[in-house]
Structures are given as structure tokens and as C-alpha cells.
C-alpha positions as a LaTeX table, in Angstrom:
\begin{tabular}{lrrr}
\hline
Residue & $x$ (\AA) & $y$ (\AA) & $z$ (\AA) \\
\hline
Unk1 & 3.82 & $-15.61$ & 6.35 \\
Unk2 & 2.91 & $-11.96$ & 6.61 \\
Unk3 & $-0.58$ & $-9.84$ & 7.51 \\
Unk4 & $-2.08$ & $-7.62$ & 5.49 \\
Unk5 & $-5.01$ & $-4.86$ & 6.13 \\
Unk6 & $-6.37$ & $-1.65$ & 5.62 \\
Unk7 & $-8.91$ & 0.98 & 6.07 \\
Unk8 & $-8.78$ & 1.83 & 9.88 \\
Unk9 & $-11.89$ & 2.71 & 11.94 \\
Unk10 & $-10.67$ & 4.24 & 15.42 \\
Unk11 & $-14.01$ & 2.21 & 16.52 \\
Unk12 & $-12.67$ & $-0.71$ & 15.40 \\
Unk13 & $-9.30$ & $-0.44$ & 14.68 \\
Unk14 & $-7.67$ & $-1.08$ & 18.69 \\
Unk15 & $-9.62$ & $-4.75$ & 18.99 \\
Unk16 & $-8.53$ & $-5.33$ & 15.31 \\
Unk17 & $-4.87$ & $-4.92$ & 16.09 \\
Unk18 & $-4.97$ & $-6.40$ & 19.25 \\
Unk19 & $-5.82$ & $-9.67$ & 17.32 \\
Unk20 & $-2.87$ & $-9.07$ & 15.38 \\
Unk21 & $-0.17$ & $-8.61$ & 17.93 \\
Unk22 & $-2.04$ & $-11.89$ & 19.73 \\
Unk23 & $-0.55$ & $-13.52$ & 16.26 \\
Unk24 & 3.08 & $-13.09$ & 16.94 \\
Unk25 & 3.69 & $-12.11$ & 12.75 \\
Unk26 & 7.50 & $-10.61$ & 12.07 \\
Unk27 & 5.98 & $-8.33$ & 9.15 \\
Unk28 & 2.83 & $-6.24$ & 8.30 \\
Unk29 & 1.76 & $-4.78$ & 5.25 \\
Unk30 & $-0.99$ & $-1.78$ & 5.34 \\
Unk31 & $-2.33$ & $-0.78$ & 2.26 \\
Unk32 & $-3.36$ & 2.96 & 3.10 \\
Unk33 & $-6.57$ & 4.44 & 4.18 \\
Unk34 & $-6.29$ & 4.89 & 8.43 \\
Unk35 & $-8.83$ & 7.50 & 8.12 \\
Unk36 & $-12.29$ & 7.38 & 6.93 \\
Unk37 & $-12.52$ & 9.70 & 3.62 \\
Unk38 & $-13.49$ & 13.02 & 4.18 \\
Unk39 & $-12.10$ & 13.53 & 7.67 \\
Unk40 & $-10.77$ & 16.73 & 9.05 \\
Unk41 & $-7.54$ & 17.26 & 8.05 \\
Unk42 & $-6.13$ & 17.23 & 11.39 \\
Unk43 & $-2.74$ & 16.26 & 12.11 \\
Unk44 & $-3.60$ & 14.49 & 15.27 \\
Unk45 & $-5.63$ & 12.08 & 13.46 \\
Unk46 & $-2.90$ & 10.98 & 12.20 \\
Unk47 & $-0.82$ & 11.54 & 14.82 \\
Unk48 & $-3.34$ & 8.59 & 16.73 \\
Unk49 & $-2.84$ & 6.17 & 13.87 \\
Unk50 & 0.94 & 6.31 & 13.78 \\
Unk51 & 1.04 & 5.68 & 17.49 \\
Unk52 & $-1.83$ & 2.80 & 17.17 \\
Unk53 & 0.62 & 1.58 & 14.18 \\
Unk54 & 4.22 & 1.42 & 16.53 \\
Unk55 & 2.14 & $-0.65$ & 18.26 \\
Unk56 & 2.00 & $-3.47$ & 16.64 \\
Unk57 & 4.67 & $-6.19$ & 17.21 \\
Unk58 & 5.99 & $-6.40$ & 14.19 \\
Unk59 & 7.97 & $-4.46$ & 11.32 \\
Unk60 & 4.83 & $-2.49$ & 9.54 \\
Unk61 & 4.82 & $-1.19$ & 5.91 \\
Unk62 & 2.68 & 1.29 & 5.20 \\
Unk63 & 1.70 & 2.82 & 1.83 \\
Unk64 & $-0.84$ & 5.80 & 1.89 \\
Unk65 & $-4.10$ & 5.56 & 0.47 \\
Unk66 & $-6.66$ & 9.01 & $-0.66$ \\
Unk67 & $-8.51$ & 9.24 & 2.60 \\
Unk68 & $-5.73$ & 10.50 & 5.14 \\
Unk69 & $-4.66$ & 13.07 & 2.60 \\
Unk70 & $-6.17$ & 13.69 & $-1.01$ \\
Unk71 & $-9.99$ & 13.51 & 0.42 \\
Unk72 & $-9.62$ & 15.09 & 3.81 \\
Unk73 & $-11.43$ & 18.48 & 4.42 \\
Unk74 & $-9.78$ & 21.68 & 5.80 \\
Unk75 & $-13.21$ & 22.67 & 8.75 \\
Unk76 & $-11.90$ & 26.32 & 8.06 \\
Unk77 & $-12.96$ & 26.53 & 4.72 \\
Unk78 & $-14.50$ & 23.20 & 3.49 \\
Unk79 & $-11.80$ & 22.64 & 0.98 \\
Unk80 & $-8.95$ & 19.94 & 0.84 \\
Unk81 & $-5.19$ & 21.09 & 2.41 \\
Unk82 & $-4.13$ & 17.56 & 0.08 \\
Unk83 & $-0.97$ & 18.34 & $-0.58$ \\
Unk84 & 0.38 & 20.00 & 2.43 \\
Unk85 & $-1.44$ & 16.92 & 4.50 \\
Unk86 & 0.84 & 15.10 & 1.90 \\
Unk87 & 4.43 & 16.46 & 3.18 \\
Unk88 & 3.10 & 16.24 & 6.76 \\
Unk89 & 2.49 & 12.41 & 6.24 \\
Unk90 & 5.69 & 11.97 & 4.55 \\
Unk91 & 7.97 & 13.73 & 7.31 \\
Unk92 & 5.80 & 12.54 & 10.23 \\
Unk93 & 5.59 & 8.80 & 8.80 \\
Unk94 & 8.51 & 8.16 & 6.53 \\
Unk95 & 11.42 & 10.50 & 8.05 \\
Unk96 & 14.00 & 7.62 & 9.76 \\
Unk97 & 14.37 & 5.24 & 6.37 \\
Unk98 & 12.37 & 2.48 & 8.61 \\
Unk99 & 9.11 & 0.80 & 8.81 \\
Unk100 & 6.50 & 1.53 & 11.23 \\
Unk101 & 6.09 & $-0.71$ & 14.24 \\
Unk102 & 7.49 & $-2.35$ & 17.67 \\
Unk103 & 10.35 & $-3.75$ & 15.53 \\
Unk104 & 11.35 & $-1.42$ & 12.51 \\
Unk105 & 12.86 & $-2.98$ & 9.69 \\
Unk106 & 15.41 & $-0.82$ & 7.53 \\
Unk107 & 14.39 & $-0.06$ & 4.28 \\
Unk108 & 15.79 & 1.16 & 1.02 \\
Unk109 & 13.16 & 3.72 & $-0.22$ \\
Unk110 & 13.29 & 6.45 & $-3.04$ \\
Unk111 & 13.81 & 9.94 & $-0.55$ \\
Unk112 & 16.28 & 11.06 & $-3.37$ \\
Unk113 & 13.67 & 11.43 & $-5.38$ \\
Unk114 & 11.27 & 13.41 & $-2.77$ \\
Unk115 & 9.17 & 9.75 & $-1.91$ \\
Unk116 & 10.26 & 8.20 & 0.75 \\
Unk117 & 7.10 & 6.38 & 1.56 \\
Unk118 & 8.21 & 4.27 & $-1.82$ \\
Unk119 & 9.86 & 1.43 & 0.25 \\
Unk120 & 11.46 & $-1.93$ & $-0.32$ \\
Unk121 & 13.06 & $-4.67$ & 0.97 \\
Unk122 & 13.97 & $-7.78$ & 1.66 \\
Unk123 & 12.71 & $-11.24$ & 3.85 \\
Unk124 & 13.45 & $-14.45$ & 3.09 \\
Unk125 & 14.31 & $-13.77$ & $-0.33$ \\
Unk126 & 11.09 & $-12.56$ & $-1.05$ \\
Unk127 & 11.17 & $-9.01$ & $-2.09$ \\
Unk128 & 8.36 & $-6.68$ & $-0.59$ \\
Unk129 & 8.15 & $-3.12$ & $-2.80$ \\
Unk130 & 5.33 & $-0.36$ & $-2.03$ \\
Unk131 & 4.43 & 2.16 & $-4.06$ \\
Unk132 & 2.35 & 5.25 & $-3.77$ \\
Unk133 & $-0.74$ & 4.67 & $-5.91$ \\
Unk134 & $-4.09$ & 5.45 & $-4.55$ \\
Unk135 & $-7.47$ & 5.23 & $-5.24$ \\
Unk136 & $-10.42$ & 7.86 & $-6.62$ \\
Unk137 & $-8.10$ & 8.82 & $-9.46$ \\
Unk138 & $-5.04$ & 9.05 & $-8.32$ \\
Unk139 & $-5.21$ & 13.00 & $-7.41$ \\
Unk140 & $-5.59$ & 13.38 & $-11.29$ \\
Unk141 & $-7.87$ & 16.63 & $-11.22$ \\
Unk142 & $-9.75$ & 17.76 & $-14.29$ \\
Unk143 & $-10.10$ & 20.96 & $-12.65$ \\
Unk144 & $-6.72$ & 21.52 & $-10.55$ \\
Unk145 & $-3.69$ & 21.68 & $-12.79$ \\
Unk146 & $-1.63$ & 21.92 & $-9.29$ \\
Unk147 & $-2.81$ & 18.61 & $-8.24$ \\
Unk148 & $-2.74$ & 16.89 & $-11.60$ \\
Unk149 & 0.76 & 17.91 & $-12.01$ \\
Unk150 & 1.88 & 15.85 & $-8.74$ \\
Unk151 & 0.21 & 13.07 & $-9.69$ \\
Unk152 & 1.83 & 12.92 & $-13.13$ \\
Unk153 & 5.00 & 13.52 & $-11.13$ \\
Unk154 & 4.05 & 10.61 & $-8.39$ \\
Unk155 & 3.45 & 8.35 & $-11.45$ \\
Unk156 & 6.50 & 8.37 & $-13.17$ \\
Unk157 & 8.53 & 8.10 & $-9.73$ \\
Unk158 & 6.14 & 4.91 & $-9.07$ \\
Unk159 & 6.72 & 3.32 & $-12.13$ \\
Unk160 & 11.05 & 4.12 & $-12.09$ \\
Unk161 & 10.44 & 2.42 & $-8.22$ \\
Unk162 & 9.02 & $-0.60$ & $-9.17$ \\
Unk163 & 11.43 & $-1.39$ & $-12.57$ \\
Unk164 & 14.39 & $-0.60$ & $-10.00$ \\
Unk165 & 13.28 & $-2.62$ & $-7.56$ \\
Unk166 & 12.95 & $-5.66$ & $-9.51$ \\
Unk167 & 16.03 & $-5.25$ & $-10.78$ \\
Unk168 & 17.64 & $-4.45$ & $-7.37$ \\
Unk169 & 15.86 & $-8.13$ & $-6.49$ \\
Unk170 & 16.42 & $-10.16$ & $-9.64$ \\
Unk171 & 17.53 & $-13.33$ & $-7.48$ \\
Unk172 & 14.09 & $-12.43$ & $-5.43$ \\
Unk173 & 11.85 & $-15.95$ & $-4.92$ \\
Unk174 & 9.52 & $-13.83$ & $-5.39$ \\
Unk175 & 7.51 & $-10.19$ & $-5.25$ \\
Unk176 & 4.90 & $-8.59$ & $-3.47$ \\
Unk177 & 3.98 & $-5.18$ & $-4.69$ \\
Unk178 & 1.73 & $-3.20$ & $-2.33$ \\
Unk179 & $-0.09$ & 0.12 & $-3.36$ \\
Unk180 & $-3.63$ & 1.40 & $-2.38$ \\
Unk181 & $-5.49$ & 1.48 & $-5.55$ \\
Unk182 & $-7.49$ & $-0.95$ & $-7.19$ \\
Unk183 & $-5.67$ & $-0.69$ & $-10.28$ \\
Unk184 & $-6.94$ & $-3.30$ & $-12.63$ \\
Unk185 & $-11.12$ & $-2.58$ & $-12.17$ \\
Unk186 & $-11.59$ & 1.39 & $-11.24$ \\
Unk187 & $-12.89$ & 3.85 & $-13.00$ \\
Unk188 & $-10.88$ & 5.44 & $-15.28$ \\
Unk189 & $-8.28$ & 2.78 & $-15.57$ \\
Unk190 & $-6.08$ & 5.04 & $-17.82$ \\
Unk191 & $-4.64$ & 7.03 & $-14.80$ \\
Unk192 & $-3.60$ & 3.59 & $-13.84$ \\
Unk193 & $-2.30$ & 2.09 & $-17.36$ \\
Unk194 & 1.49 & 3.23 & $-17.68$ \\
Unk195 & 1.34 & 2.30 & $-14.01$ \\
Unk196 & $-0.13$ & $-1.32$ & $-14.15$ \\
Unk197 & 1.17 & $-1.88$ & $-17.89$ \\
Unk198 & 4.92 & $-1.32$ & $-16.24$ \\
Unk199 & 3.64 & $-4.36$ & $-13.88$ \\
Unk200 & 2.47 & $-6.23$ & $-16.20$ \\
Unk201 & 5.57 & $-6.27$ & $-18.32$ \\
Unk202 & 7.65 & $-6.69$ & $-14.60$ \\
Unk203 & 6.00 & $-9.88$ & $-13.84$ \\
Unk204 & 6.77 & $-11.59$ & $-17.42$ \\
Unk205 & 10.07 & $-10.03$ & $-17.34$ \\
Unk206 & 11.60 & $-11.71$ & $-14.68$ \\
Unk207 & 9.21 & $-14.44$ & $-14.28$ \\
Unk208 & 8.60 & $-15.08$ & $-10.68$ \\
Unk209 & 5.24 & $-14.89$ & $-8.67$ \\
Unk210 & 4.13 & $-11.45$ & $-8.43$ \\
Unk211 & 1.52 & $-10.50$ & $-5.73$ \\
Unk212 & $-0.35$ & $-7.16$ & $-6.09$ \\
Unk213 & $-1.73$ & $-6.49$ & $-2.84$ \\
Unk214 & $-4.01$ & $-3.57$ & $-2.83$ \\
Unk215 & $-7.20$ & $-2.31$ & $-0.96$ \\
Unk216 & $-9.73$ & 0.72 & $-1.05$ \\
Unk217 & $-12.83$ & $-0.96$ & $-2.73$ \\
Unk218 & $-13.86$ & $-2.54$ & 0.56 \\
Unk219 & $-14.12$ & $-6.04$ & $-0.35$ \\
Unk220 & $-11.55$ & $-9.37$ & $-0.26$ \\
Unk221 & $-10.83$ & $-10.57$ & $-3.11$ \\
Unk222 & $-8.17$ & $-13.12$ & $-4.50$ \\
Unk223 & $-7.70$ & $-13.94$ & $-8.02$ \\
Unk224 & $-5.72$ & $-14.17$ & $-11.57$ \\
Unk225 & $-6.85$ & $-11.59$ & $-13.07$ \\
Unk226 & $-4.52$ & $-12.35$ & $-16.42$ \\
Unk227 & $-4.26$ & $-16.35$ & $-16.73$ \\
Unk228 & $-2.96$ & $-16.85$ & $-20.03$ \\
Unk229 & $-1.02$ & $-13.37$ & $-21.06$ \\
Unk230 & 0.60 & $-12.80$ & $-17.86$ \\
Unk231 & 0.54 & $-15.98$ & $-15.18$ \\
Unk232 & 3.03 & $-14.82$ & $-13.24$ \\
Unk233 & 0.66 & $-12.11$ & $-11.38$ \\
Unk234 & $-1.95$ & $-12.45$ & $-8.42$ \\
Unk235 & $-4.47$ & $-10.06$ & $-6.78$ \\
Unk236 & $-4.82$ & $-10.19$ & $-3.74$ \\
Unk237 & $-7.51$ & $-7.21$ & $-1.95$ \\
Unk238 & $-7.49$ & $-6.57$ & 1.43 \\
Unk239 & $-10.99$ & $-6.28$ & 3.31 \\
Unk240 & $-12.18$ & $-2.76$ & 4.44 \\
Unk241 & $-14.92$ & $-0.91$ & 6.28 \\
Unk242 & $-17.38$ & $-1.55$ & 7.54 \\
Unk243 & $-16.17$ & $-5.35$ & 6.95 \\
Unk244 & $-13.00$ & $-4.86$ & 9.25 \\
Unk245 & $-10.42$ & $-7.70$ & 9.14 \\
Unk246 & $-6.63$ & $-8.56$ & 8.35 \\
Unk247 & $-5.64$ & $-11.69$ & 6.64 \\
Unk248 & $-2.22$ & $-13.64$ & 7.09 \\
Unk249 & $-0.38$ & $-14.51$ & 3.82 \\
Unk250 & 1.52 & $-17.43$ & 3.34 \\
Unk251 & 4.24 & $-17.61$ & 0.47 \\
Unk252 & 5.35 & $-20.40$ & $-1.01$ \\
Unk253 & 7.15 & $-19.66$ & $-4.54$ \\
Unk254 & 7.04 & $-23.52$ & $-5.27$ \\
Unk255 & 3.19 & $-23.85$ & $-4.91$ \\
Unk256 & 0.73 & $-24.05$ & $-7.87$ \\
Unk257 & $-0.81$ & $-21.20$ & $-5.67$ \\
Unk258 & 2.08 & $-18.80$ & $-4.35$ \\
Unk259 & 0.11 & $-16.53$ & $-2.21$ \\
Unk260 & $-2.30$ & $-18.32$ & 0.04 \\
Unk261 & $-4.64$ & $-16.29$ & 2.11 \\
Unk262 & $-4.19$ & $-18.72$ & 5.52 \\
Unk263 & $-6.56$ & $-16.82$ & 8.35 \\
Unk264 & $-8.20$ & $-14.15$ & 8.79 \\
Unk265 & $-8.26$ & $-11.92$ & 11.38 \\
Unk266 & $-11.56$ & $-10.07$ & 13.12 \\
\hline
\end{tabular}
């Protein structure tokens, strides 16, 4: 069993995780967003969410999502510091090759490459990957070739991380994939396709239960989205504001249903 959330409210956020820690988990995933969109981009903002993270009692694994850096606003000039709020995430947040939390877990991640929030590993056999997908398109920018231009970069490292990873984790019981976008109903899905078809073809591939847990579009869901063509996959997506809650996991590989939301968390 794991817990899963996303989209922190400082209003809410502190009672939120104090239900957490009350549930004595070994492993949390957060799907991105610990900012509302649109927020300053202030490092101590997210200075206050790391430390809120560390203190939960458990390993945490933490994938961005657009509000803490591609939609915050520079209050000097009204326009978005994205990118450098990018590097500042990634050397404040993803510097030491471990999780987040009271009890880091050691990861493998894809630094080499210049993403080391791209993480993986190992619990259980069941092989837990993240990878850096968010929501709103992606960064793709009709208008900003500069910003288009990492995102084609960011998609092409996502999609080498996730065939890798599977491969690293062939014996694996099974997968959970965690990113930030709702990749398989947002608007303009094709900034998503080469990322989602390169899931697709993972799950089939190597034919174990694959969870894609995801957040940003606010509301739980848990489903199959692709019975027939590819039944190895499952959707799970998390809860978000204003509806703030966390939901435990349970895997079970043998199960008709692998991934079985068990509680959730207010």
C-alpha cells in the first residue's frame, strides 16, 4: 500500500498531511502542483512546501506539475521566470539522488541527462517510475520558441525514462508510472501522443499491470481507459483543490483489479 495526492493549499495542506503521517504509510507519491497556479514566483513558496514535504513520515516522490513553475508570475513584471523557477526546483528538490521525506529512499533518476526529478525505483518488486509531464500543454508555446524547445527536449528525455525503466524492471510485479498531466483526456492530446503512445506500447510490451497515476484536473477518478487494445493499463487521478484529499493504494498484481483505491484521506 502506498498514498497518493496532489495540489497543495497552504490552507489546507498542514491538517491534510497530518492525516497522513497519523497513517503510518512507508511510501508517498505526489503528483505535482504544491502551489496554486499563478502564484508569485517566489522561492520561499517553495521553500515552505519542501519543508511541509520532509515532513511526512515516509519516503515521498514527487514529480512537478505547471503551477509551481510554468504558470507562476514574476510581481516585477507580470510575466513568468518558468524556466529559471525550473532549475531552482530541480537543485532545491532533486539535488541528493533521494526522495523527499522523514525517511528518504535512494533513487536511480536520469541527472545525466539534466532531469533528475525523473526518478525510479524499487518496493516490493513493484517498480515506481515518475516522469516530468505536466499539465496546460506541457510548456509547448505557440508563441515562445524558447519554451517550446524545452519541452520538446523534456519529452524525448520522458519517453527514453520510461522505456529504460521498464527494462531496468523487467522482473517488476508490476508498474506505477506517476506524472502530472492528464494525458489521455486534455486538450490538445498531441503534445501528449509520442508520450502516452510510448506507454501504451510499454504496458503490452511487458505485460504486467501498469498504473498511471496522474492529477491536475481536480477530480478522482479510477478507470480502464483501453479495455480491449491495451488491458494491462489503469488510471488512476488523484483529487485536487478545492476537493483536498489523499487516497491509499493497495497493489495486488494477482487481483482482477491490481490497483485498489482502499481509503481516503481528508
Amino acid at each position: 500500500q502506498f498514498i497518493s495526492l496532489g495540489d497543495n493549499n497552504l490552507e489546507k495542506i498542514k491538517g491534510l498531511f497530518h492525516s497522513i503521517n497519523l497513517q503510518n504509510s512507508s511510501l508517498i507519491v505526489h503528483v505535482g502542483d504544491i502551489i496554486p497556479g499563478g502564484s508569485p514566483c517566489e522561492e520561499s513558496q517553495i521553500e515552505i512546501q519542501r519543508e511541509l514535504m520532509n515532513n511526512l513520515n515516509a519516503s515521498v516522490l514527487y514529480t512537478p506539475g505547471d503551477n509551481e513553475w510554468r504558470d507562476c508570475i514574476d510581481n516585477d513584471t507580470g510575466d513568468s521566470n518558468s524556466l529559471e523557477r525550473l532549475t531552482y526546483i530541480r537543485e532545491s528538490y532533486f539535488s541528493n539522488g533521494k526522495t523527499l521525506g522523514r525517511n528518504p529512499s535512494i533513487v536511480e533518476n536520469q541527472r545525466e541527462r539534466g532531469y533528475p526529478e525523473n526518478a525510479r525505483l524499487m518496493i516490493k518488486n513493484i517498480a515506481f517510475i515518475s516522469a516530468h509531464v505536466i499539465g496546460d500543454g506541457n510548456n509547448y508555446d505557440f508563441y515562445g520558441k524558447k519554451n517550446t524547445l524545452e519541452y520538446l527536449k523534456r519529452d524525448k528525455a520522458n519517453i527514453d525514462w520510461i522505456k529504460k525503466s521498464f527494462e531496468r524492471y523487467k522482473d517488476a510485479s508490476a508498474y506505477v508510472v506517476a506524472i502530472h498531466a492528464d494525458i489521455l483526456t486534455a486538450s490538445g492530446f498531441l503534445i501528449y501522443e509520442n508520450f502516452t503512445n510510448s506507454l501504451l506500447e510499454l504496458s503490452n510490451k511487458y505485460q504486467k499491470p501498469v498504473l498511471l497515476l496522474n492529477g491536475n484536473d481536480h477530480r478522482f477518478r479510477a478507470y480502464k481507459p483501453f479495455t480491449n487494445k491495451f488491458p494491462f493499463l489503469h488510471v488512476i487521478q488523484n483529487f485536487g483543490h478545492p476537493d483536498k484529499k489523499a487516497i491509499e493504494i493497495e497493489i495486488n498484481p494477482s487481483k482482477k483489479i491490481p490497483f485498489n483505491v482502499t481509503k481516503i484521506i481528508e
